[in-house]
C-alpha positions, 0 to 999 in steps of 0.5 A, a space after each residue: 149234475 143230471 140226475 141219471 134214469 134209468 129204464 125197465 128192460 127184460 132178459 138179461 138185460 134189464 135196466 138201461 140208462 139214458 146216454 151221456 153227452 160224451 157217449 154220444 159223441 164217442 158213438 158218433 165216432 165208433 159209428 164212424 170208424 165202422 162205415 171206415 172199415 167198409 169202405 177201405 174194404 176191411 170189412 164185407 156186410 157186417 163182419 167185423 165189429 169196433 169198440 170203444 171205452 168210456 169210462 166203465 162203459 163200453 160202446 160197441 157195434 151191434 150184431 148183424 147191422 149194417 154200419 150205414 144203418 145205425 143212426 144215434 139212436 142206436 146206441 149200444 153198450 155194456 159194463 166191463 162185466 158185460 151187462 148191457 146199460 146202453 141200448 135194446 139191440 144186441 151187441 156184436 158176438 165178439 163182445 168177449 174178445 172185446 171184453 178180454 181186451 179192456 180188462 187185460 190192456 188200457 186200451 180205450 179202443 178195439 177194432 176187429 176185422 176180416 180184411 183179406 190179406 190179413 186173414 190170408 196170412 194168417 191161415 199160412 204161418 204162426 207169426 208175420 215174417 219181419 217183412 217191414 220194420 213198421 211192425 215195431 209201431 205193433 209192438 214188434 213182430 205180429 202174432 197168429 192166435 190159434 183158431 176158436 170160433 168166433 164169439 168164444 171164449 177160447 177165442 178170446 183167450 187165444 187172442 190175448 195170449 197173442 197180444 201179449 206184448 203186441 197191440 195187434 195180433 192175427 186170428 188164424 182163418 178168421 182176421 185181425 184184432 188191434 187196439 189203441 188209445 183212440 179209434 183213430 190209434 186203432 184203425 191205423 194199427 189195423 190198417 198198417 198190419 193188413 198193408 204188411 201182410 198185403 206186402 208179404 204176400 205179394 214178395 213172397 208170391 215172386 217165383 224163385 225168390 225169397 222175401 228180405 226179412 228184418 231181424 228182430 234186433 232191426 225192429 226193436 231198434 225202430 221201436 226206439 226210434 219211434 217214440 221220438 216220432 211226430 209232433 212235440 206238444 
Protein backbone atom coordinates (compact mmCIF):
# COMPACT_ATOMS: atom_id res chain seq x y z
CA UNK A 1 0.00 0.00 0.00
CA UNK A 2 1.31 3.61 -1.02
CA UNK A 3 2.24 5.51 1.53
CA UNK A 4 -0.10 8.49 2.13
CA UNK A 5 1.29 12.38 2.13
CA UNK A 6 0.19 14.52 3.41
CA UNK A 7 0.90 18.79 2.55
CA UNK A 8 1.55 21.85 4.68
CA UNK A 9 -1.65 24.04 4.08
CA UNK A 10 -2.66 27.44 6.15
CA UNK A 11 -5.99 28.47 7.83
CA UNK A 12 -8.57 26.46 8.52
CA UNK A 13 -7.47 24.25 6.71
CA UNK A 14 -4.03 23.02 7.15
CA UNK A 15 -2.94 19.65 5.63
CA UNK A 16 -4.06 18.24 2.66
CA UNK A 17 -3.48 14.46 1.14
CA UNK A 18 -2.73 13.56 -2.05
CA UNK A 19 -5.74 12.23 -4.39
CA UNK A 20 -6.53 8.60 -4.33
CA UNK A 21 -7.26 6.54 -7.83
CA UNK A 22 -11.02 6.13 -6.94
CA UNK A 23 -11.26 9.87 -5.90
CA UNK A 24 -10.00 10.88 -9.08
CA UNK A 25 -12.26 8.74 -10.89
CA UNK A 26 -15.27 9.76 -8.50
CA UNK A 27 -14.24 13.45 -9.41
CA UNK A 28 -14.16 13.06 -13.08
CA UNK A 29 -17.65 11.97 -12.84
CA UNK A 30 -19.29 14.72 -10.07
CA UNK A 31 -17.28 17.30 -12.64
CA UNK A 32 -19.49 15.32 -14.95
CA UNK A 33 -22.68 15.46 -13.68
CA UNK A 34 -22.13 19.55 -12.67
CA UNK A 35 -21.34 20.52 -16.61
CA UNK A 36 -25.18 17.92 -16.69
CA UNK A 37 -26.93 20.24 -14.66
CA UNK A 38 -26.01 23.52 -17.11
CA UNK A 39 -26.46 22.22 -19.89
CA UNK A 40 -30.14 20.60 -19.03
CA UNK A 41 -30.57 24.20 -18.03
CA UNK A 42 -30.78 23.14 -14.29
CA UNK A 43 -28.51 25.37 -13.41
CA UNK A 44 -27.42 29.35 -14.79
CA UNK A 45 -23.41 30.08 -14.02
CA UNK A 46 -22.41 28.61 -11.09
CA UNK A 47 -25.59 28.35 -8.86
CA UNK A 48 -26.03 25.04 -7.74
CA UNK A 49 -23.43 22.86 -6.56
CA UNK A 50 -23.00 18.28 -6.78
CA UNK A 51 -21.35 16.06 -4.36
CA UNK A 52 -20.30 12.65 -3.73
CA UNK A 53 -18.94 10.20 -0.86
CA UNK A 54 -16.01 8.21 -1.06
CA UNK A 55 -15.55 6.65 1.79
CA UNK A 56 -14.86 9.40 4.84
CA UNK A 57 -14.41 11.81 2.25
CA UNK A 58 -16.37 13.76 0.18
CA UNK A 59 -15.68 15.22 -3.09
CA UNK A 60 -17.75 18.48 -3.74
CA UNK A 61 -17.96 21.44 -6.57
CA UNK A 62 -16.09 24.52 -5.49
CA UNK A 63 -17.36 27.85 -4.67
CA UNK A 64 -17.83 30.38 -7.35
CA UNK A 65 -16.41 28.17 -10.31
CA UNK A 66 -17.40 27.34 -13.37
CA UNK A 67 -18.02 23.70 -13.95
CA UNK A 68 -16.25 23.87 -17.47
CA UNK A 69 -13.19 25.13 -15.70
CA UNK A 70 -12.45 22.70 -13.31
CA UNK A 71 -9.96 20.39 -14.61
CA UNK A 72 -8.63 17.08 -12.42
CA UNK A 73 -6.37 19.20 -10.88
CA UNK A 74 -8.95 20.88 -9.10
CA UNK A 75 -10.14 18.75 -6.92
CA UNK A 76 -11.98 19.70 -3.90
CA UNK A 77 -12.98 17.59 -0.75
CA UNK A 78 -13.59 17.40 3.02
CA UNK A 79 -14.03 15.06 6.14
CA UNK A 80 -17.58 14.17 7.13
CA UNK A 81 -16.73 16.91 9.89
CA UNK A 82 -16.19 19.25 7.32
CA UNK A 83 -12.39 19.69 7.19
CA UNK A 84 -11.05 20.10 3.96
CA UNK A 85 -8.24 17.10 3.16
CA UNK A 86 -8.61 17.69 -0.80
CA UNK A 87 -7.57 20.46 -2.62
CA UNK A 88 -6.89 24.63 -2.05
CA UNK A 89 -10.02 25.90 -3.35
CA UNK A 90 -13.03 26.49 -1.51
CA UNK A 91 -15.61 24.40 -1.66
CA UNK A 92 -19.19 25.40 -2.24
CA UNK A 93 -21.34 27.30 0.38
CA UNK A 94 -24.09 24.57 0.78
CA UNK A 95 -21.30 22.19 2.16
CA UNK A 96 -23.64 22.16 5.47
CA UNK A 97 -26.78 20.93 3.46
CA UNK A 98 -24.26 18.66 1.76
CA UNK A 99 -22.87 17.42 5.23
CA UNK A 100 -26.48 17.21 6.89
CA UNK A 101 -27.32 14.75 4.07
CA UNK A 102 -24.58 12.14 4.50
CA UNK A 103 -24.61 12.08 8.36
CA UNK A 104 -28.54 11.78 8.45
CA UNK A 105 -29.08 9.38 5.09
CA UNK A 106 -26.63 6.64 3.34
CA UNK A 107 -26.59 8.73 0.63
CA UNK A 108 -23.17 8.46 -1.62
CA UNK A 109 -24.53 11.38 -3.78
CA UNK A 110 -26.23 14.89 -3.56
CA UNK A 111 -27.24 16.98 -6.29
CA UNK A 112 -28.57 20.64 -5.34
CA UNK A 113 -30.30 23.10 -7.91
CA UNK A 114 -32.05 25.89 -8.85
CA UNK A 115 -33.93 24.66 -11.82
CA UNK A 116 -37.02 26.80 -12.84
CA UNK A 117 -40.05 25.10 -12.45
CA UNK A 118 -38.96 23.77 -9.48
CA UNK A 119 -38.19 26.51 -7.73
CA UNK A 120 -41.41 28.17 -9.05
CA UNK A 121 -43.44 25.80 -7.19
CA UNK A 122 -41.78 25.99 -4.32
CA UNK A 123 -42.55 29.87 -3.62
CA UNK A 124 -46.58 28.35 -4.39
CA UNK A 125 -47.03 25.51 -1.77
CA UNK A 126 -45.80 23.72 1.23
CA UNK A 127 -46.04 20.20 -0.72
CA UNK A 128 -45.80 18.98 -4.54
CA UNK A 129 -49.65 18.51 -5.11
CA UNK A 130 -49.47 14.11 -6.29
CA UNK A 131 -49.63 15.47 -9.96
CA UNK A 132 -48.12 12.17 -11.37
CA UNK A 133 -47.47 8.96 -9.62
CA UNK A 134 -43.47 9.03 -10.12
CA UNK A 135 -43.29 10.78 -6.97
CA UNK A 136 -43.45 7.57 -5.18
CA UNK A 137 -39.75 6.90 -7.10
CA UNK A 138 -39.07 10.16 -4.39
CA UNK A 139 -40.33 8.48 -1.72
CA UNK A 140 -43.66 9.71 -1.89
CA UNK A 141 -45.05 13.17 -2.04
CA UNK A 142 -42.14 15.98 -2.23
CA UNK A 143 -41.91 18.27 0.30
CA UNK A 144 -41.06 22.33 0.68
CA UNK A 145 -38.34 23.17 3.36
CA UNK A 146 -39.04 26.61 4.80
CA UNK A 147 -36.78 29.22 3.78
CA UNK A 148 -33.22 29.91 5.37
CA UNK A 149 -30.55 31.42 3.61
CA UNK A 150 -28.37 29.62 1.67
CA UNK A 151 -25.25 28.07 3.40
CA UNK A 152 -26.90 28.17 6.91
CA UNK A 153 -27.41 25.71 9.03
CA UNK A 154 -31.03 26.36 9.35
CA UNK A 155 -31.17 25.74 6.26
CA UNK A 156 -29.56 22.74 6.38
CA UNK A 157 -31.66 21.53 9.01
CA UNK A 158 -35.02 22.67 7.37
CA UNK A 159 -33.92 20.28 4.60
CA UNK A 160 -33.35 17.38 6.32
CA UNK A 161 -36.67 17.63 8.13
CA UNK A 162 -38.26 17.90 4.57
CA UNK A 163 -36.29 14.66 3.28
CA UNK A 164 -37.45 12.84 5.82
CA UNK A 165 -38.67 9.79 4.39
CA UNK A 166 -38.17 11.36 0.86
CA UNK A 167 -34.94 11.48 -1.22
CA UNK A 168 -35.80 14.71 -2.52
CA UNK A 169 -37.30 17.91 -1.28
CA UNK A 170 -37.85 21.60 -2.39
CA UNK A 171 -36.09 24.78 -1.05
CA UNK A 172 -38.82 27.53 -0.61
CA UNK A 173 -37.64 30.37 -3.08
CA UNK A 174 -34.41 28.74 -3.52
CA UNK A 175 -34.56 25.11 -5.68
CA UNK A 176 -34.05 21.59 -4.99
CA UNK A 177 -32.03 18.99 -3.37
CA UNK A 178 -31.99 15.11 -3.91
CA UNK A 179 -30.10 12.45 -3.30
CA UNK A 180 -29.19 8.78 -4.30
CA UNK A 181 -26.79 5.82 -4.35
CA UNK A 182 -24.91 7.18 -7.27
CA UNK A 183 -24.64 10.38 -9.22
CA UNK A 184 -26.29 9.37 -11.94
CA UNK A 185 -29.50 8.03 -9.01
CA UNK A 186 -29.35 11.58 -7.90
CA UNK A 187 -29.31 13.47 -11.21
CA UNK A 188 -32.51 11.53 -12.32
CA UNK A 189 -34.26 12.37 -8.81
CA UNK A 190 -33.43 15.69 -9.51
CA UNK A 191 -34.70 15.73 -13.01
CA UNK A 192 -37.89 13.88 -12.55
CA UNK A 193 -38.87 16.18 -9.53
CA UNK A 194 -38.25 19.46 -11.80
CA UNK A 195 -40.12 17.65 -14.82
CA UNK A 196 -43.04 17.14 -12.03
CA UNK A 197 -43.27 20.30 -11.21
CA UNK A 198 -42.87 21.46 -15.12
CA UNK A 199 -46.23 19.29 -15.34
CA UNK A 200 -48.07 20.81 -12.27
CA UNK A 201 -47.56 23.89 -13.26
CA UNK A 202 -48.15 24.09 -16.57
CA UNK A 203 -52.06 21.91 -15.61
CA UNK A 204 -52.61 24.24 -13.17
CA UNK A 205 -52.08 27.23 -15.61
CA UNK A 206 -55.33 25.80 -17.85
CA UNK A 207 -58.11 28.74 -16.78
CA UNK A 208 -60.98 27.26 -15.29
CA UNK A 209 -59.61 23.93 -14.88
CA UNK A 210 -58.36 22.05 -11.70
CA UNK A 211 -55.47 19.54 -12.31
CA UNK A 212 -56.18 15.57 -11.44
CA UNK A 213 -54.28 14.46 -8.35
CA UNK A 214 -53.18 11.27 -7.00
CA UNK A 215 -54.32 9.98 -3.75
CA UNK A 216 -51.43 9.04 -1.56
CA UNK A 217 -53.04 5.23 -1.31
CA UNK A 218 -52.34 5.75 -5.41
CA UNK A 219 -48.82 6.45 -4.93
CA UNK A 220 -47.79 4.08 -2.53
CA UNK A 221 -49.39 1.56 -4.32
CA UNK A 222 -46.38 2.74 -7.29
CA UNK A 223 -43.90 2.38 -4.70
CA UNK A 224 -44.49 -0.97 -4.44
CA UNK A 225 -44.78 -1.60 -7.99
CA UNK A 226 -41.27 -0.11 -8.14
CA UNK A 227 -39.18 -2.23 -6.44
CA UNK A 228 -39.61 -5.00 -8.97
CA UNK A 229 -38.95 -2.42 -11.79
CA UNK A 230 -35.81 -2.83 -14.25
CA UNK A 231 -33.49 -5.41 -15.13
CA UNK A 232 -32.75 -8.61 -12.63
CA UNK A 233 -29.20 -8.93 -12.15
Amino acid sequence: MAEERWEQGDGDTPYRRTVRPEEAAAWEALVATARRTVADGLVVGTSGNVSVRVGDTVLVTPSGVPYDRLTPQDVTGVGLDGRQVLGTLVPTSELPMHLAVYGATGARAVVHTHAVHATAVSTLVPELPLIHYMAAALGGPVRVAPYAAYGTEELAENMLRALTGRTACLLRNHGTVAHGATLDQAYDRTAQLEWMCRVWLTAASVPGLSPALLSEEQVAEVGERLKGYGQRR
